[in-house]
LODRENBA-257006 format. One line per field, with one value per atom (N, C-alpha, C): x, y, z; atom name; residue in three letters. Coordinates in steps of 0.2 Angstrom, whole numbers, plus 5000, padded with zeros to 4 digits. Layout:
xx X	...
yy Y	...
zz Z	...
a CA	...
r ALA	...
END
This chain:
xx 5015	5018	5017	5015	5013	5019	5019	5026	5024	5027	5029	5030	5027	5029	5034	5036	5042	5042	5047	5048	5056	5057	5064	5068	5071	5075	5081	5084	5091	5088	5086	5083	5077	5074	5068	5066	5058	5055	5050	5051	5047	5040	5033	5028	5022	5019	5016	5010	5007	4999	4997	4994	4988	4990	4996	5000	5001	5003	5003	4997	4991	4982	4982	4981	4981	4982	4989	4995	4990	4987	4986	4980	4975	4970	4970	4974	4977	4976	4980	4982	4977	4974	4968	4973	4977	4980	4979	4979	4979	4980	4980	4985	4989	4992	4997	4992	4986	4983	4980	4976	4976	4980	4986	4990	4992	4992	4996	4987	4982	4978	4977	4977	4979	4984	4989	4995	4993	4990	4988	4985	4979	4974	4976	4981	4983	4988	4992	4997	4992	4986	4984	4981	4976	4977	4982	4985	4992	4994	4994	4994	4990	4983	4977	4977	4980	4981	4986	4992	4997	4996	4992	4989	4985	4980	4976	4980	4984	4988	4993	4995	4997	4995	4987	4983	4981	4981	4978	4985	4991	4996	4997	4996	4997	4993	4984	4980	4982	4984	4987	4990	4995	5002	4998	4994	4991	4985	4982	4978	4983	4988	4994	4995	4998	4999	4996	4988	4984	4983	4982	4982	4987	4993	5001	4999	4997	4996	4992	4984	4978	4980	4985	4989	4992	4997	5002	4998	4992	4989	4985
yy 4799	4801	4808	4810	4818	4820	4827	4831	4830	4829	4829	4838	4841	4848	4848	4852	4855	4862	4863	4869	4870	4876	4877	4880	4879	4882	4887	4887	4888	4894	4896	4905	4905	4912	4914	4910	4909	4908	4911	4911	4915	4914	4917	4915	4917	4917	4920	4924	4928	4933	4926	4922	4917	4914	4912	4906	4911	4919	4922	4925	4924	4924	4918	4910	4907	4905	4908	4907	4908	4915	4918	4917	4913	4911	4905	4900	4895	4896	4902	4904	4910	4911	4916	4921	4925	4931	4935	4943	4948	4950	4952	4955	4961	4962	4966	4974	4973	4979	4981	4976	4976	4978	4976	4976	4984	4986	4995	4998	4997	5000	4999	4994	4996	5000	5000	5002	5010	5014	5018	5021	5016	5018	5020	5015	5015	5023	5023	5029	5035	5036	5042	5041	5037	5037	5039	5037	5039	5046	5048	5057	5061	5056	5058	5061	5055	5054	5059	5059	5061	5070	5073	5079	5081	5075	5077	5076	5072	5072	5080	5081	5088	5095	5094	5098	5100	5094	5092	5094	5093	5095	5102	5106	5114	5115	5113	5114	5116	5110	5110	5114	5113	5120	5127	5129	5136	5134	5129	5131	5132	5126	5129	5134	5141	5144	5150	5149	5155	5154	5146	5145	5149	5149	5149	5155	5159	5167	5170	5168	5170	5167	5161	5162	5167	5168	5175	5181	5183	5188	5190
zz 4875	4881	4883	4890	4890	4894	4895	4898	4905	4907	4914	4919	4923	4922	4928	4928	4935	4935	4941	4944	4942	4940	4938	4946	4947	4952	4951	4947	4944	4942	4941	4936	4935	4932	4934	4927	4926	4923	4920	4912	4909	4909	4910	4910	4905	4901	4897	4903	4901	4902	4903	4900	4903	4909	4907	4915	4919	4919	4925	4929	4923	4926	4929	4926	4930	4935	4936	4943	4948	4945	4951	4952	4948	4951	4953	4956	4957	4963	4967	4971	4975	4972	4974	4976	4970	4972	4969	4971	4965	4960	4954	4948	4949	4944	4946	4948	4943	4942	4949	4952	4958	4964	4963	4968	4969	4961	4959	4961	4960	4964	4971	4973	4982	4983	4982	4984	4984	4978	4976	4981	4984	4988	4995	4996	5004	5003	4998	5000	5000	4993	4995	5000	5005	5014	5018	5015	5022	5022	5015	5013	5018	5016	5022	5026	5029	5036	5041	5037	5039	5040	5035	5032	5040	5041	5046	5054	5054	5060	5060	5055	5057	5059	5054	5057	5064	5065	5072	5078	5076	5079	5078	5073	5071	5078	5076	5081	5089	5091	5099	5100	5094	5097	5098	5094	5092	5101	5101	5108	5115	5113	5121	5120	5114	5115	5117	5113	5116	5124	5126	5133	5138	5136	5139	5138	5135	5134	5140	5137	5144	5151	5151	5159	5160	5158	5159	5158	5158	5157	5162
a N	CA	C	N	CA	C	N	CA	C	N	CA	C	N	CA	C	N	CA	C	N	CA	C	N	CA	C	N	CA	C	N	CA	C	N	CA	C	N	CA	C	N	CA	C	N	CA	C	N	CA	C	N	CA	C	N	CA	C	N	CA	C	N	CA	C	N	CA	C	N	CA	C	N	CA	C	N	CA	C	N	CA	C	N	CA	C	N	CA	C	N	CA	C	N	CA	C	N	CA	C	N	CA	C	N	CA	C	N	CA	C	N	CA	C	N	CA	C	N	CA	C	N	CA	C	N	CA	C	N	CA	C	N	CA	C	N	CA	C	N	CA	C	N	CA	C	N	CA	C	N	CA	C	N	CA	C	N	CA	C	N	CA	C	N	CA	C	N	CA	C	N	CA	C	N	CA	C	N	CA	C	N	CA	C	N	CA	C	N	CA	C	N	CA	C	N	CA	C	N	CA	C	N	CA	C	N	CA	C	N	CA	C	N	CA	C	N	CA	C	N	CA	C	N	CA	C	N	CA	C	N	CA	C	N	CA	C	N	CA	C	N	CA	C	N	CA	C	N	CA	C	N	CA	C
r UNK	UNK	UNK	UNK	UNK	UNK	UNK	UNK	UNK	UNK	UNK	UNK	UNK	UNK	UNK	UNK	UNK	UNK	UNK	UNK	UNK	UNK	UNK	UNK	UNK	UNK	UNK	UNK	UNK	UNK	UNK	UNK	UNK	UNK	UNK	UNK	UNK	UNK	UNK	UNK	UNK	UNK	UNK	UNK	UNK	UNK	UNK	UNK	UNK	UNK	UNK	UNK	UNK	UNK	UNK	UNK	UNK	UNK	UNK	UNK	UNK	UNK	UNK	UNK	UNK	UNK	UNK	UNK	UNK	UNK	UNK	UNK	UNK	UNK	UNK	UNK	UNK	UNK	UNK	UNK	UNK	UNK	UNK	UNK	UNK	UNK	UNK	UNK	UNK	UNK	UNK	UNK	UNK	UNK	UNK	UNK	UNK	UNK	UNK	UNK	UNK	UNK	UNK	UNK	UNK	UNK	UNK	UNK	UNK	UNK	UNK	UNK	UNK	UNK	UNK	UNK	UNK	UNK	UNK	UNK	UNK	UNK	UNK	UNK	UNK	UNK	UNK	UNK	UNK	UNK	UNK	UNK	UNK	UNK	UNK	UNK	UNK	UNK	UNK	UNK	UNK	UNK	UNK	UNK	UNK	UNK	UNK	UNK	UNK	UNK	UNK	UNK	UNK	UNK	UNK	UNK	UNK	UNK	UNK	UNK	UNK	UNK	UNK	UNK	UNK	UNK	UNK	UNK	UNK	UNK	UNK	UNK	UNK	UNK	UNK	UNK	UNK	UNK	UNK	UNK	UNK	UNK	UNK	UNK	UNK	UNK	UNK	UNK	UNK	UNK	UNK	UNK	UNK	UNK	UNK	UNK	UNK	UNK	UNK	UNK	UNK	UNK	UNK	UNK	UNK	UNK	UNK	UNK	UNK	UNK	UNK	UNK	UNK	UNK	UNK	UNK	UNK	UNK	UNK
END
């Protein structure tokens, strides 16, 4: 007679390293390693990002003000 398998509902379930790779190609999802190097990638992007929109903000302020200057001059 073979096992019958289920889903436990009542509490987590402990999985070994094979059954959580398998899980996850079952489902065609990332590993954990994966997921911590995205996350990695996107926030140093955002760093990026944020770094260059500032700059670009400094910038404006610094041309309004020489603007605002050579008007009043």
């Amino acid at each position: 007679m073979s096992k019958i398998p289920f889903i436990i509902y009542d509490r987590d379930e402990e999985l070994t390293s094979s059954q959580k790779t398998q899980a996850r190609a079952n489902i065609d999802a990332a590993s954990t390693a994966d997921l911590s190097s995205e996350a990695t990638a996107r926030a140093d992007a955002d760093t990026a990002l944020q770094t260059n929109i500032n700059n670009e903000a400094t910038a404006r302020a610094n041309a309004d003000s020489t603007l605002q200057t050579n008007i009043n001059n």
